[in-house]
C-alpha positions, 0 to 999 in steps of 0.5 A, a space after each residue: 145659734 151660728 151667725 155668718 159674718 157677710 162683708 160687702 165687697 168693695 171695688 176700688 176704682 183707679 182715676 185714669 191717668 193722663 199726660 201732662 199735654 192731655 190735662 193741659 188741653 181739658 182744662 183749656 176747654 173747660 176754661 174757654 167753654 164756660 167763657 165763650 158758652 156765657 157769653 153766647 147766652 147773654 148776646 142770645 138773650 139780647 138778640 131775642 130782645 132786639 128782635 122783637 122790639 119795634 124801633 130797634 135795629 137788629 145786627 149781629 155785630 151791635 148785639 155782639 157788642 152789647 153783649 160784653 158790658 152785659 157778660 160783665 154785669 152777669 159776673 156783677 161787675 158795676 158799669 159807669 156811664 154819664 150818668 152816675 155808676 150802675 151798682 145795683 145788678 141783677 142777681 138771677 143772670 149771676 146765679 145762672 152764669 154760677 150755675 154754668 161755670 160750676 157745671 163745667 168744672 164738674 164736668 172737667 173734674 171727672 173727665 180727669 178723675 179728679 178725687 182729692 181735695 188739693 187737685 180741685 186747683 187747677 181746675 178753679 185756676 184755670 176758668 178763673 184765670 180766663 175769666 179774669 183775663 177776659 173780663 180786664 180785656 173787655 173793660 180796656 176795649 170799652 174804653 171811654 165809650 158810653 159803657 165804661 168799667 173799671 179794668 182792676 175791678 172787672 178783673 178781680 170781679 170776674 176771677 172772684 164770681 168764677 171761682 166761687 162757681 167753679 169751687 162749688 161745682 167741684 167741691 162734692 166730686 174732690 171731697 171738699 165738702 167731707 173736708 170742711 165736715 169733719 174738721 167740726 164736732 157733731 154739735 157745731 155741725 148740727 149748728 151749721 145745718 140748722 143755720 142754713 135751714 132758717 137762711 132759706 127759711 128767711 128767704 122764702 117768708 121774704 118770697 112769701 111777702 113779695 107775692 102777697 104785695 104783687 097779689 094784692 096790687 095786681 091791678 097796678 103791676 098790670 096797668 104798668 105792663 100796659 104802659 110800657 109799650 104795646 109791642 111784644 118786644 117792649 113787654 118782653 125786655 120788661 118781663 125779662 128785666 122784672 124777672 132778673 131782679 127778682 132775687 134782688 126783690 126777694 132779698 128785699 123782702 127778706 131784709 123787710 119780714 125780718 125788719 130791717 128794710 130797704 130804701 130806694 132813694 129817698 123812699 124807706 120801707 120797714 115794718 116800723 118805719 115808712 116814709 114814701 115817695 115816688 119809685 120807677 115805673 117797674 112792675 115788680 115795684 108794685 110790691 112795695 106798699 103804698 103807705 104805713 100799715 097798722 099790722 106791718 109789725 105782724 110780719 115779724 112774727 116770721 123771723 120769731 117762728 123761725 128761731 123757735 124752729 131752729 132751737 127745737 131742731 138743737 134740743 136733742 143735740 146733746 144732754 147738756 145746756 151749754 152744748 145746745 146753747 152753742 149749736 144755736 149760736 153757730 146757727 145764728 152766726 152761719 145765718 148772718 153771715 149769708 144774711 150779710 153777703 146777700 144784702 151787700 150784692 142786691 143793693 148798690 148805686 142806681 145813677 145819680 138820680 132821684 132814685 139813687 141809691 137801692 140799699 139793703 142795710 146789710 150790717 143792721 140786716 145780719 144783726 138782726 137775723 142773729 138776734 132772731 134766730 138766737 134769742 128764741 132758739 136758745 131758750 127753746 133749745 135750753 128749756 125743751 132738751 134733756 137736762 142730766 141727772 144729777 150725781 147722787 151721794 154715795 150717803 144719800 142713796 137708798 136702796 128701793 126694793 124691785 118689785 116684781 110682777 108675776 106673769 103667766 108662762 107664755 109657751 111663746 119665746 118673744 123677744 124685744 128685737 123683732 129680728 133675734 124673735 125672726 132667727 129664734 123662730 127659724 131654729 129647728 128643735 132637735 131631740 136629745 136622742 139624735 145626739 150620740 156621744 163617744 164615752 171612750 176618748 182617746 189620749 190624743 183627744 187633747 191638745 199637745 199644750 196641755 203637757 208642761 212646755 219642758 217635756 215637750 222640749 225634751 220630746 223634740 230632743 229625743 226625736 232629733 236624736 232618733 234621726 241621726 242614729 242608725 236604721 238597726 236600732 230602731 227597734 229597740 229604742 221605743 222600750 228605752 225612751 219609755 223606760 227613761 221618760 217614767 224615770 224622768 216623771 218619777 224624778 219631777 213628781 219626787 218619787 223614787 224609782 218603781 225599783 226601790 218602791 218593792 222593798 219598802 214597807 207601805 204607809 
């Protein structure tokens, strides 16, 4: 059966190729896009509150500059007032402004054509670098006012929040991604893929928790609403403010169902541990639960589940034990390591009053995601995988007879692969008298490296020889070189000439 080799063609694209002032302008406008477009979108947000609300006085320049201690927030810069300090930031402006910085990055990157690893650092540089400037800028205009930051810590602050976007959003288009993957062996990257799956496992039993406390307390979270004002304006900076921190709440809820907790001042919540006490009118801390419950302990069930998924999911990563055992351990560590840096940004200072500080302990909160996720995993990964066959003894082995099964002649060819069963019934059956064979082959049928090397080089010879003689004896060398090539034929094969062959008596 013939088979074709079909390849598939490949075309390779060239980047564009661009002048040094070309990239230069690209970058600039990723750069100040991102840091401009930001900044709109936090005074657009401030300017639908100002204008909605009943006592407020709306002005393009007071919501400009309120805008800038909030641009800062966003990029989780803290802000000092009178006070105390501001630490505890909400999270989802930070993860939309993430969003935007990574998408402009993107999008500078394949306007320039950008495809290698080390290319992806003049765009991070560069919105980075804006941000930062920008950032120190408006922390050393703020000054002594009201609003006050730290000029170093808005600094680094905005530069750390940027580049992280902005790697991220060209890590896939510069082939960071490939790069980090093929560094890891199939094991530790099975490991790695099976640590951020419990992580956002974890996150979504902590979402699950605070939409069962915001059920069941429902009455109280609408009473709240009710009492924060009756203009739309005021349930509208309300709204928005319980939807800003709902990641952080959610992370909250995460620390809870894994049974780490949360304090807020001087109230501590956990699923063994509950002290109470009076918490801020919000909404969204209706979730809380109100007193000690016997079946709080229940909700740690979830972290168990999720490490027994976790070691079924490395079971078949290998035959042997201590290769599962270490996909389970890389999981555990890649989950406490995003446990940990989730935890140190949803809590911080909040003032100086009775509900100072929020905390998420973030040391005891990865800890105890490690735990959970390598303690069952490891033993289901050990005890459900393959185990390897033991060697046999070459004196211990028995040879066990086969034992076969007569079968009844099927008149059918089926194969195991479907496919080879498809091309064998696709064949066409050709009878034997269609075929017609040539008996008389001849001589130069055969290959001319059949015949030993040194009479082909003698041949060559021969018809070199043949070119430079004369045109007038062509017509009696073919007898001589037949006559000398039967004599140097006889002389290899140890015979002597045909000549003295006819007076010889014979054997």
């Amino acid at each position: 059966m013939l088979q074709r080799d079909v390849t598939r063609e490949v075309t390779t694209v060239r980047p564009p190729e661009f002048s040094r002032s070309e990239r230069v302008r690209v970058l600039v406008a990723a750069a100040v896009g991102s840091v401009v477009v930001g900044y709109a979108a936090v005074a657009a947000v401030l300017a639908l509150v100002s204008a909605t609300a009943t006592y407020a006085e709306f002005s393009t320049s007071g919501v400009l500059s309120a805008a800038a201690p909030a641009w800062l927030a966003a990029h989780h810069v803290p802000l000092r007032f009178d006070a105390g300090q501001l630490g505890v930031l909400p999270l989802l402006p930070t993860a939309l402004l993430m969003l935007l910085v990574g998408r402009t990055a993107a999008g500078a990157a394949d306007r320039l054509g950008l495809y290698e690893p080390l290319q992806a650092r003049g765009v991070v540089l560069s919105i980075a670098g804006a941000h930062a400037v920008v950032g120190g800028a408006i922390a050393l205009i703020m000054g002594d006012g009201v609003v006050r930051a730290t000029p170093a810590v808005a600094f680094f602050g905005c530069a750390a929040v940027s580049a992280l976007a902005a790697t991220i959003g060209v890590a896939r288009r510069c082939g960071l991604v490939e790069v980090v993957f093929d560094k890891l062996d199939p094991v530790a990257l099975h490991g790695l893929r099976a640590g951020i799956m419990a992580l956002f496992a974890l996150i979504s039993a902590g979402a699950l928790a605070v939409a069962a406390g915001l059920a069941i307390s429902w009455p109280t979270t609408s009473g709240l609403f009710a009492e924060a004002g009756p203009s739309v304006g005021v349930g509208l900076g309300v709204f928005l403010l319980c939807v800003a921190y709902l990641p952080n709440a959610i992370i909250a809820g995460f620390s809870y169902v894994v049974g780490a907790g949360f304090s807020l001042g001087g109230v501590e919540v956990s699923p063994t541990r509950f002290v109470g006490g009076p918490v801020p009118p919000v909404p969204l801390l209706a979730s809380m639960p109100e007193s000690k419950v016997v079946w709080s302990p229940v909700v740690l069930v979830a972290g168990a589940a999720i490490g027994v998924l976790v070691g079924w999911t490395c079971r078949k990563v290998s035959d042997r034990p201590t290769s599962r055992f270490r996909a389970v351990l890389v999981a555990a560590v890649t989950a406490a390591v995003g446990s940990l840096v989730l935890a140190a940004t949803a809590g911080g200072r909040l003032a100086s009053g009775a509900f100072d500080p929020v905390t998420v302990p973030a040391g005891l909160l990865a800890l105890l995601v490690a735990l959970w996720v390598l303690v069952p995993g490891a033993l289901v990964a050990w005890l459900a995988g393959n185990r390897v066959q033991p060697a046999v003894a070459d004196g211990e082995s028995e040879f066990v007879e086969p034992e076969f099964v007569e079968e009844a002649a099927d008149p059918d060819v089926v194969f195991e692969d479907d496919e080879l069963t498809d091309e064998f019934e696709q064949l066409e059956v050709v009878d034997a008298d269609e075929f017609e064979v040539e008996e008389d082959l001849e001589d130069d049928y055969y290959d001319e490296y059949e015949y030993d090397e040194d009479l082909v080089e003698d041949e060559e010879d021969d018809e070199e020889v043949d070119e430079e003689e004369p045109l007038e004896d062509e017509a009696e060398e073919p007898a001589d070189n037949e006559e000398d090539l039967d004599a140097e034929f006889d002389e290899m094969l140890g015979m002597e000439a045909e000549e003295d062959l006819d007076g010889k008596p014979e054997r």
